[in-house]
Each structure stands twice: as structure tokens, then as C-alpha cells.
BADRENPA-230987 format. One line per 5 residues: number of its first residue (from 1); for each residue x, y, z of N, C-alpha, C, O. Coordinates in nm, 3 decimals. Each point is the difference from the previous one (the first is absolute). Example, Ala and Ser with C-alpha at 12.3 -4.5 7.8 and 13.67 -1.06 7.14 Angstrom:
# residues 2
1	1.319 -0.569 0.780 -0.089 0.119 0.000 0.090 0.120 0.000 0.104 -0.002 0.066  -0.139 0.107 -0.138 0.082 0.119 0.006 -0.077 0.109 0.073 0.051 0.111 0.017 .
//
This chain:
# residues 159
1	1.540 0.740 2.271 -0.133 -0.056 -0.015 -0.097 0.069 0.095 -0.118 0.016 -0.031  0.182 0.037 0.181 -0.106 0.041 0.025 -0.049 0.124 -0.009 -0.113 0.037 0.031  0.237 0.055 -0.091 -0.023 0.162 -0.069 -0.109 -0.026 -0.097 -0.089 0.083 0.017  0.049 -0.203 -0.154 -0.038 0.013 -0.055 -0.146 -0.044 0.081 -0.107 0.047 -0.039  0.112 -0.126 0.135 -0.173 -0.028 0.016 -0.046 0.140 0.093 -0.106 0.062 -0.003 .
6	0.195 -0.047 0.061 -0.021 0.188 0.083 -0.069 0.039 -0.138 -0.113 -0.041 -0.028  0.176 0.112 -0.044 -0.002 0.082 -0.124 -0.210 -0.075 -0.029 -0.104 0.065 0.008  0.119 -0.188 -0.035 -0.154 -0.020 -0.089 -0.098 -0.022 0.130 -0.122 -0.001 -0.012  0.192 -0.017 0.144 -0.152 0.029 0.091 0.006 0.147 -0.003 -0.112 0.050 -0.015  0.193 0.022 0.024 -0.030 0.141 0.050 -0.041 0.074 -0.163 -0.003 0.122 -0.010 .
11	-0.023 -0.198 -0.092 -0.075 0.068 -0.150 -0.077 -0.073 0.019 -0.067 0.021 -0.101  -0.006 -0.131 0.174 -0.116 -0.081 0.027 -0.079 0.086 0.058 -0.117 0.021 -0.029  0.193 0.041 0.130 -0.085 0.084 0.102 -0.026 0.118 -0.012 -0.086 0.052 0.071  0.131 -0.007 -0.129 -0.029 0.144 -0.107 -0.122 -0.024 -0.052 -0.116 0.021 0.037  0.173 -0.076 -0.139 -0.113 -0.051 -0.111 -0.173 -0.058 0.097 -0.107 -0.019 -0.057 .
16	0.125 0.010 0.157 -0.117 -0.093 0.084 -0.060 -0.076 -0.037 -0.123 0.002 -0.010  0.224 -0.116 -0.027 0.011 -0.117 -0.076 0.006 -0.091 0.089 0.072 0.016 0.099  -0.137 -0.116 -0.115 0.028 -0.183 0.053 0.028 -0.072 -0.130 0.101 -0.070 -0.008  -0.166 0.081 -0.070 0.048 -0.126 -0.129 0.008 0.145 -0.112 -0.035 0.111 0.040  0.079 -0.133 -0.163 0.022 0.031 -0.120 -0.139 -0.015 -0.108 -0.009 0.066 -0.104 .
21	-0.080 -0.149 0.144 -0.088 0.014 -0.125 -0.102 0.094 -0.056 -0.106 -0.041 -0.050  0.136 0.155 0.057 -0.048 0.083 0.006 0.076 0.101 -0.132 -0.036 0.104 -0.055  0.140 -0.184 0.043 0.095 0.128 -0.059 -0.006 -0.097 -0.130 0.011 -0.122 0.009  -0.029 0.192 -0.132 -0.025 -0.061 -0.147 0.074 0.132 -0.055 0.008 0.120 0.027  0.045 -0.221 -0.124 0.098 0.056 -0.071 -0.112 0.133 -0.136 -0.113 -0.031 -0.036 .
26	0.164 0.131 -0.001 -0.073 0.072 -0.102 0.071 -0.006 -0.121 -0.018 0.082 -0.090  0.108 -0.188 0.082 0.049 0.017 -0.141 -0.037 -0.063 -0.102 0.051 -0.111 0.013  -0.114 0.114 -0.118 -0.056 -0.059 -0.137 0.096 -0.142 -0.002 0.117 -0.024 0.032  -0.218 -0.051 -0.081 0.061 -0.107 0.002 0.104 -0.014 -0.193 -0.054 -0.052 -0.097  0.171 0.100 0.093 0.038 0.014 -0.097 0.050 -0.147 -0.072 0.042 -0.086 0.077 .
31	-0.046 0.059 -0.202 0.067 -0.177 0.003 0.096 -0.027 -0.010 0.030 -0.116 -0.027  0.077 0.230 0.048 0.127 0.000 -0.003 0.019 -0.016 0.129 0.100 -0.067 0.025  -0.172 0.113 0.087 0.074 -0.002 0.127 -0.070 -0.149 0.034 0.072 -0.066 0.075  -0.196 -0.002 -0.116 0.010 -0.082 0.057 0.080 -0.139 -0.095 -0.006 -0.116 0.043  0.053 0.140 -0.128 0.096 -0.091 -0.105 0.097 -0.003 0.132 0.023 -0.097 0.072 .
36	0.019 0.207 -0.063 0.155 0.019 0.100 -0.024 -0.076 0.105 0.074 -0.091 0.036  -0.181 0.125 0.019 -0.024 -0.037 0.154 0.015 -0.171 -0.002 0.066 -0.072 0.075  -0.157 0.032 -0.194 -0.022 -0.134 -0.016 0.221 -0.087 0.013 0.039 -0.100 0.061  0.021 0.177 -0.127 0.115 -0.064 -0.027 0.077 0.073 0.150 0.042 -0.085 0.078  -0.028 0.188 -0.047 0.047 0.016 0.125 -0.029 -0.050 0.112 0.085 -0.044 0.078 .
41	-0.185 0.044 -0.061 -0.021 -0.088 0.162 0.039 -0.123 -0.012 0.108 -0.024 0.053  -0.171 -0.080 -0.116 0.104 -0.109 -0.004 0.123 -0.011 0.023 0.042 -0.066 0.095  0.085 0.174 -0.234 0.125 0.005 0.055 0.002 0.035 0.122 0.076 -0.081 0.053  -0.122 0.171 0.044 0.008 0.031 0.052 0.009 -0.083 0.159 0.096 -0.023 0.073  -0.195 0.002 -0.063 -0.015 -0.189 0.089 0.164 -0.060 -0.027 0.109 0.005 0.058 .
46	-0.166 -0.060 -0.181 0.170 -0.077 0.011 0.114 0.089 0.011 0.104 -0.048 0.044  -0.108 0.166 -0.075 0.155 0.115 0.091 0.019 -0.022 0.154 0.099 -0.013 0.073  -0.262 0.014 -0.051 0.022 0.042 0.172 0.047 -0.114 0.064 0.076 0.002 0.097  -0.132 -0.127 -0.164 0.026 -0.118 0.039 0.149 -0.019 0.057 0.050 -0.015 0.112  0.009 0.026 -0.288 0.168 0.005 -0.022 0.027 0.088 0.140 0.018 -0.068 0.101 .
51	-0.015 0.187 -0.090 0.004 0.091 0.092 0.042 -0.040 0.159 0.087 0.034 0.080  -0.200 -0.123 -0.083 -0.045 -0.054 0.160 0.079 -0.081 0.008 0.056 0.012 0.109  -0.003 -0.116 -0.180 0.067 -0.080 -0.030 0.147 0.058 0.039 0.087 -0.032 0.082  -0.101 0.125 -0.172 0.185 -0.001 -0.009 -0.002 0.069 0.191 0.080 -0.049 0.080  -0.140 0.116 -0.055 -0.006 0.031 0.111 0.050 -0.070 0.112 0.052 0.044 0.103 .
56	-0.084 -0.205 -0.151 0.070 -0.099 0.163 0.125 -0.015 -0.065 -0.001 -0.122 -0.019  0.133 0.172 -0.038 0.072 -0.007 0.007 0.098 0.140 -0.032 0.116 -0.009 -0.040  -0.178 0.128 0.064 0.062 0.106 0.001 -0.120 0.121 0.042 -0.120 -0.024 0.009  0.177 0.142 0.010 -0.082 0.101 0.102 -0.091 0.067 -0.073 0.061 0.047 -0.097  -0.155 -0.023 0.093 -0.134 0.078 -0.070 -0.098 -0.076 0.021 -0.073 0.028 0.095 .
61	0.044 -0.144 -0.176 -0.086 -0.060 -0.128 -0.138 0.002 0.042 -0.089 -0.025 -0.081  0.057 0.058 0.228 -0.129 0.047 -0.014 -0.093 0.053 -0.027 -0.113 -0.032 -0.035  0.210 0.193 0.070 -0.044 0.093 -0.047 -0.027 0.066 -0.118 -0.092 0.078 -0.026  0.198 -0.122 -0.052 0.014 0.008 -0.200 -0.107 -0.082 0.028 -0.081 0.077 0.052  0.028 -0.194 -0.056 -0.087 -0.106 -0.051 -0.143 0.079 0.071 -0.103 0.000 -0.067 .
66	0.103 0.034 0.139 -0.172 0.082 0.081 0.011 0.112 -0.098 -0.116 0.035 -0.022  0.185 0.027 -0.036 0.042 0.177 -0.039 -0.100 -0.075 -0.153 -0.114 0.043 -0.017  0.163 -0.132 -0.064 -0.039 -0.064 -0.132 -0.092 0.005 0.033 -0.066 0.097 -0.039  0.008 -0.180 0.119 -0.178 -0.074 0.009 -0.083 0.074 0.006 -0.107 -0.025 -0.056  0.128 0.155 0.135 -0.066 0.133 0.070 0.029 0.095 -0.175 -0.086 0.083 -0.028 .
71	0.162 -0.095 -0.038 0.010 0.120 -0.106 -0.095 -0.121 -0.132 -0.060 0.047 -0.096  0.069 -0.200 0.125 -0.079 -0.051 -0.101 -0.180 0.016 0.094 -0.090 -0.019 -0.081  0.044 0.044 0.205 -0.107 -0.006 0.028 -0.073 0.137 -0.057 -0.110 -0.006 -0.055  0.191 0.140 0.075 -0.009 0.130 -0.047 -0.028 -0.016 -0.145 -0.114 0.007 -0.045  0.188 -0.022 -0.004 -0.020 -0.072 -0.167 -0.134 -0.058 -0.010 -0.083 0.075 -0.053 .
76	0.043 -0.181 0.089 -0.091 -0.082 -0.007 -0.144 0.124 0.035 -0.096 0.027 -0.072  0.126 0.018 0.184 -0.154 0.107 0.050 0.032 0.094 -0.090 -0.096 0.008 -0.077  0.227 0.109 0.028 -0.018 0.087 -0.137 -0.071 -0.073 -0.119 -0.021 0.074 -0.096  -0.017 -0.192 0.083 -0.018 -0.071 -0.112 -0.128 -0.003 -0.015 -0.059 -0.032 -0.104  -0.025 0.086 0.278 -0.160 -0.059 -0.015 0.002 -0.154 0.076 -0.092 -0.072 -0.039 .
81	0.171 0.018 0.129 0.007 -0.113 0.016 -0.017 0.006 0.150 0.001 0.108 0.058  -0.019 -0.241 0.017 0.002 0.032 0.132 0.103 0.003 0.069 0.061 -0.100 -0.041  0.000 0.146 0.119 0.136 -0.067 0.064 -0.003 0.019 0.149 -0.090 -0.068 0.050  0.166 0.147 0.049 -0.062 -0.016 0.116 -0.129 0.053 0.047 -0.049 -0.030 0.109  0.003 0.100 -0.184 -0.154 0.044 -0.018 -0.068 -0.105 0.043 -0.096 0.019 0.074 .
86	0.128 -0.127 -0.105 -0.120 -0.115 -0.016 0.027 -0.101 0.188 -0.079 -0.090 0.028  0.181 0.123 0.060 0.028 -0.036 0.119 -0.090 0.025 0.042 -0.063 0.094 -0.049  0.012 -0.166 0.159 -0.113 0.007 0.099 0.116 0.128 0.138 0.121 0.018 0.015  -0.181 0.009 0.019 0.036 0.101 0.117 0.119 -0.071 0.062 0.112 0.041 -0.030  -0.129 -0.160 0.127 0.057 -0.100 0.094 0.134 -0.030 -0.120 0.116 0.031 0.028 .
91	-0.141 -0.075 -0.119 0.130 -0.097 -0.123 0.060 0.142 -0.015 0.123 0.005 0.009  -0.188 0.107 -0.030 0.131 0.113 -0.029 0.093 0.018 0.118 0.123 0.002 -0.006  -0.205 0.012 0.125 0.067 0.040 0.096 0.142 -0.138 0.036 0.120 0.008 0.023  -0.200 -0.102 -0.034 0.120 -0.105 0.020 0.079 -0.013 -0.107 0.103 -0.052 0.044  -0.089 0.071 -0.167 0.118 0.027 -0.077 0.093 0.086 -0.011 0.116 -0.019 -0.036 .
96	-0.208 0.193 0.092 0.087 0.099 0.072 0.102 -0.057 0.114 0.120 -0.011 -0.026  -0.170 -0.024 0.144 0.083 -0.007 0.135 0.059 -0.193 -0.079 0.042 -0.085 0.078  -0.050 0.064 -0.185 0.053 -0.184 0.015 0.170 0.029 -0.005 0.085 -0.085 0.024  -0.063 0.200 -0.054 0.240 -0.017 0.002 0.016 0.041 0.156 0.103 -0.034 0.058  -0.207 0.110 0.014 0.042 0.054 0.115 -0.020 -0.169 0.117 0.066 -0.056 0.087 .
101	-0.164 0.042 -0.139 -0.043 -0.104 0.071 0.099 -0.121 0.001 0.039 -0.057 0.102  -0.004 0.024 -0.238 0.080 -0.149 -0.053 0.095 0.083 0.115 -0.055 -0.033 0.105  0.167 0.123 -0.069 0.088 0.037 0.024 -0.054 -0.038 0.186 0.045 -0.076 0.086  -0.113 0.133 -0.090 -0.048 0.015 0.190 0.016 -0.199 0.027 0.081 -0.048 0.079  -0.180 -0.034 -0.165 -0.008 -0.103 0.041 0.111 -0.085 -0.016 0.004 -0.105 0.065 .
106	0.119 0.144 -0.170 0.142 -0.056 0.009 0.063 0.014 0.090 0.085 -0.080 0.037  -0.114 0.189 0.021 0.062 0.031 0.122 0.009 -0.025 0.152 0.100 -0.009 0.071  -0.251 0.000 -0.036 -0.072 -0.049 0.079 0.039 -0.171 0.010 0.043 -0.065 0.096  -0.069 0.035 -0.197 0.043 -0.150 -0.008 0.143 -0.064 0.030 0.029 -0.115 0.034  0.070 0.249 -0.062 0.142 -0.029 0.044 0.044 0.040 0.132 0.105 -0.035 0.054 .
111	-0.196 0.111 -0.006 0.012 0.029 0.137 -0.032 -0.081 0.101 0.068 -0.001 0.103  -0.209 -0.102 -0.125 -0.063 -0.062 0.056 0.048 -0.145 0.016 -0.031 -0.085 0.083  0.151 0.081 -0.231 0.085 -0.147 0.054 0.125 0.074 0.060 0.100 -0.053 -0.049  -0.083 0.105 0.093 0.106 0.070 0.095 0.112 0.010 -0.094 0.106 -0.057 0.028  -0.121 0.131 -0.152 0.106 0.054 -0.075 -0.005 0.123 -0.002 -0.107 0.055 0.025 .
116	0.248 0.033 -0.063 -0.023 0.166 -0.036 -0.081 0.026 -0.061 -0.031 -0.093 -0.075  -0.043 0.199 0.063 -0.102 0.047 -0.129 0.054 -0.018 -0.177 0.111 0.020 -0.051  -0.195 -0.048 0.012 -0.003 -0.087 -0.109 0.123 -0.083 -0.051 0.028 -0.001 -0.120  0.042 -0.066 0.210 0.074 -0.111 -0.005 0.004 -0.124 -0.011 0.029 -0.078 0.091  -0.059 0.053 -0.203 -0.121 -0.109 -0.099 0.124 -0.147 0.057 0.123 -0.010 0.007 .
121	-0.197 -0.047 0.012 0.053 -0.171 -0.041 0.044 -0.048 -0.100 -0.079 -0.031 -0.089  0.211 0.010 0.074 0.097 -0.027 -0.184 -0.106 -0.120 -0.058 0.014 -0.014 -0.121  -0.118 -0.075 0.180 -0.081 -0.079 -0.064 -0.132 0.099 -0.047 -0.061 -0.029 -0.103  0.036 0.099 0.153 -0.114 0.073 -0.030 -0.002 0.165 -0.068 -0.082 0.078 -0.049  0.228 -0.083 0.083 0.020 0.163 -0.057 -0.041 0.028 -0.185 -0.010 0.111 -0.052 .
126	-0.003 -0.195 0.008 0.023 0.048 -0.166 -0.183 -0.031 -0.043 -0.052 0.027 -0.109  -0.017 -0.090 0.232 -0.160 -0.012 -0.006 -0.098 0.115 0.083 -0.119 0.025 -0.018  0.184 0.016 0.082 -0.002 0.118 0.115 0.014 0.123 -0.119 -0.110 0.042 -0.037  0.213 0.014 -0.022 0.037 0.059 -0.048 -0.080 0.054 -0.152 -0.018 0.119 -0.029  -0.030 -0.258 -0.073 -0.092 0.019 -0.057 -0.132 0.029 0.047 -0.076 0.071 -0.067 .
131	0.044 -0.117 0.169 -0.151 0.068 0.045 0.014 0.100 0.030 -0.083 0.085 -0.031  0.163 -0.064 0.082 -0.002 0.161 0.079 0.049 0.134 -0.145 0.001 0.122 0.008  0.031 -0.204 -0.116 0.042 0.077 -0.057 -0.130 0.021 -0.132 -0.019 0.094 -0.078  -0.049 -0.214 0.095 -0.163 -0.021 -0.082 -0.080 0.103 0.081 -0.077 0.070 -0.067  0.081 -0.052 0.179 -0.083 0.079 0.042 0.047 0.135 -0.018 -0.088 0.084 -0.014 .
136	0.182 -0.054 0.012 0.034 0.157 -0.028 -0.051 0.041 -0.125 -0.085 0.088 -0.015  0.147 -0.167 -0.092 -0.052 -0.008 -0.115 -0.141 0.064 -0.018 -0.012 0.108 -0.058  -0.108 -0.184 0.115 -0.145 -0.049 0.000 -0.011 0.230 0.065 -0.047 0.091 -0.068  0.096 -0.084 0.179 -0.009 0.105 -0.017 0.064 0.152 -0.021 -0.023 0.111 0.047  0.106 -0.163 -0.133 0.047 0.123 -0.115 -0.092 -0.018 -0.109 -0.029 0.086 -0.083 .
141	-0.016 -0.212 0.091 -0.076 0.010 -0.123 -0.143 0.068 -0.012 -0.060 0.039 -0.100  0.024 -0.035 0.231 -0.125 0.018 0.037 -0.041 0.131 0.108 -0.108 0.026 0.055  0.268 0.059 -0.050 -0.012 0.066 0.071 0.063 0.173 -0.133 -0.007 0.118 0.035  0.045 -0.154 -0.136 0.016 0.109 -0.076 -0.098 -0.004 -0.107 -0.014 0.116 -0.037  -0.059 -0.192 -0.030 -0.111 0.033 -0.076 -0.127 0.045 0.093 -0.081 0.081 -0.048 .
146	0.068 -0.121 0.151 -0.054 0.075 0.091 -0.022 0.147 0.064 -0.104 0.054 0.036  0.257 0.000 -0.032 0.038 0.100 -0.021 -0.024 0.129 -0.093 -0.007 0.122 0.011  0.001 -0.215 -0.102 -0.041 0.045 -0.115 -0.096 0.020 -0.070 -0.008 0.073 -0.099  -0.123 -0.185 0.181 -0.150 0.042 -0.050 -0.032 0.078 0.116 -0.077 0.095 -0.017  0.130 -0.122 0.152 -0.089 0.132 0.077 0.038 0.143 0.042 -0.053 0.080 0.077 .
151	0.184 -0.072 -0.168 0.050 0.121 -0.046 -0.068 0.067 -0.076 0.001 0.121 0.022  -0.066 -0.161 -0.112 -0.075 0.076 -0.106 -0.135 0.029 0.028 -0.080 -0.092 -0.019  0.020 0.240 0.075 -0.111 -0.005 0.044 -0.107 -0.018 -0.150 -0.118 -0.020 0.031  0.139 0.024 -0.152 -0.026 -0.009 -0.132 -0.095 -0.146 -0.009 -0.115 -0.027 -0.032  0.198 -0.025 0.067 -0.003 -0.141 0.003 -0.136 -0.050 0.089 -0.060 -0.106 -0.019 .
156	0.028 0.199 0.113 -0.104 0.014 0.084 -0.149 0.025 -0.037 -0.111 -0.020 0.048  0.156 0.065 -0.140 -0.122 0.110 -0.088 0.012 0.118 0.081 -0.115 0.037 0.023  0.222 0.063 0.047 -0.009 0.118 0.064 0.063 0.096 -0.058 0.011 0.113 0.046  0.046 -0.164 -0.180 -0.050 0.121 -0.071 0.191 0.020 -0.024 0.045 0.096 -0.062 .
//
């Protein structure tokens, strides 16, 4: 998680970017792609959901479930639509750093009741675990369509 928010501040900072709205998609709005879009993102939500889900009881599910949301937000802006384009500066940046963060403040918190690092409480571990694993989510999701609009100097109008 935090290779990937490295990766979209340091194409943030390239790009000499604070927020995304700037970057509009140039593709014709075709009615096939937005038929698709209309039926994919939805599934898509409910995949990541499933995803996140299956996640508190076996190893991934964050990241599959952020990887969906981020390839249905891409979808949604190829479509002519808004997707993280439409974040205020501050909400991108905190959905970028929110898996690094959920992780720092699980930790912090297990340290501070005088346990090993992230050595959750068997009452609190499986509530601990979904947040921290919602927030990773929040930014895979928000940290590869990102990637991906300020990758494209096109997208800029630069041609």
C-alpha cells in the first residue's frame, strides 16, 4: 500500500498536480460504452464489496476489492463520467495515504495499550481488521485510477 501511494504522489508531482480536475477524458461518448459502464460499475461495487468481505477471513481482499473499484472508476471517467476527477484536492489526498494511515493508526493504537505492534485484542481484532482493511481498499481504489488520469498528459489537454 505504500509502494502504491509512493507511485501516485510521485505521478502527482510530476504531473504538478494537487487535485485531478483538470484532466477530462477525450473519448466520444459512445452508447455502448456507456450501456457497459451503466451495468459494470454497479457489478462492480458489489465485487469489491464481496472482495472486502471475503478479505476478513482470508489474505488479499483488499486489495482485489480497491484493484475493482479503481478499474470500475477508470471505466466510469473513459465513459465521459466523473470519477476521481471530481475529488476536491484534501478527499484525494486522504483516500491516497487512508491504507497507509488505517495501518499506522492500528498500530499506534496497539502499541499505546502496551501490546506488540499490531497485536489486536481477540475482542476487537475482526473490527480492527475490517477498518484497516476498508481503508486500504478506499486507497487502491483511489490511488490507481489516479495513476492513471495523471499519467496521461492527453488527458491534460498537452497534447
Amino acid at each position: 500500500v505504500a509502494v502504491v501511494l509512493a507511485a501516485a504522489a510521485g505521478v502527482l508531482a510530476l504531473a504538478r498536480a494537487h487535485d485531478l480536475s483538470g484532466w477530462r477524458s477525450d473519448a466520444a461518448r459512445h452508447p455502448l460504452l456507456t450501456w457497459m459502464t451503466g451495468i459494470v460499475v454497479p457489478a462492480s461495487a458489489i465485487a469489491g464489496g464481496v472482495l472486502l468481505w471475503l478479505g476478513t477471513s482470508a489474505p488479499g481482499g483488499a486489495f482485489q476489492a480497491g484493484a475493482v473499484l479503481g478499474a470500475a472508476a477508470v471505466l466510469m471517467w473513459l465513459a465521459g463520467g466523473r470519477s476521481v476527477d471530481a475529488l476536491p484536492g484534501p478527499v484525494l489526498t486522504a483516500g491516497l495515504a487512508a491504507g497507509v494511515a488505517g495501518f499506522a493508526i492500528a498500530a499506534a493504537a496497539t502499541l499505546a495499550a502496551g501490546r506488540a505492534l499490531l497485536e489486536l485484542p481477540p475482542g476487537w481484532a475482526g473490527e480492527v481488521i475490517v477498518a484497516v482493511e476498508a481503508a486500504v481498499t478506499v486507497a487502491v481504489a483511489v490511488s490507481l485510477p489516479a495513476l492513471f488520469l495523471a499519467a496521461r498528459p492527453a488527458a491534460r489537454g498537452e497534447g
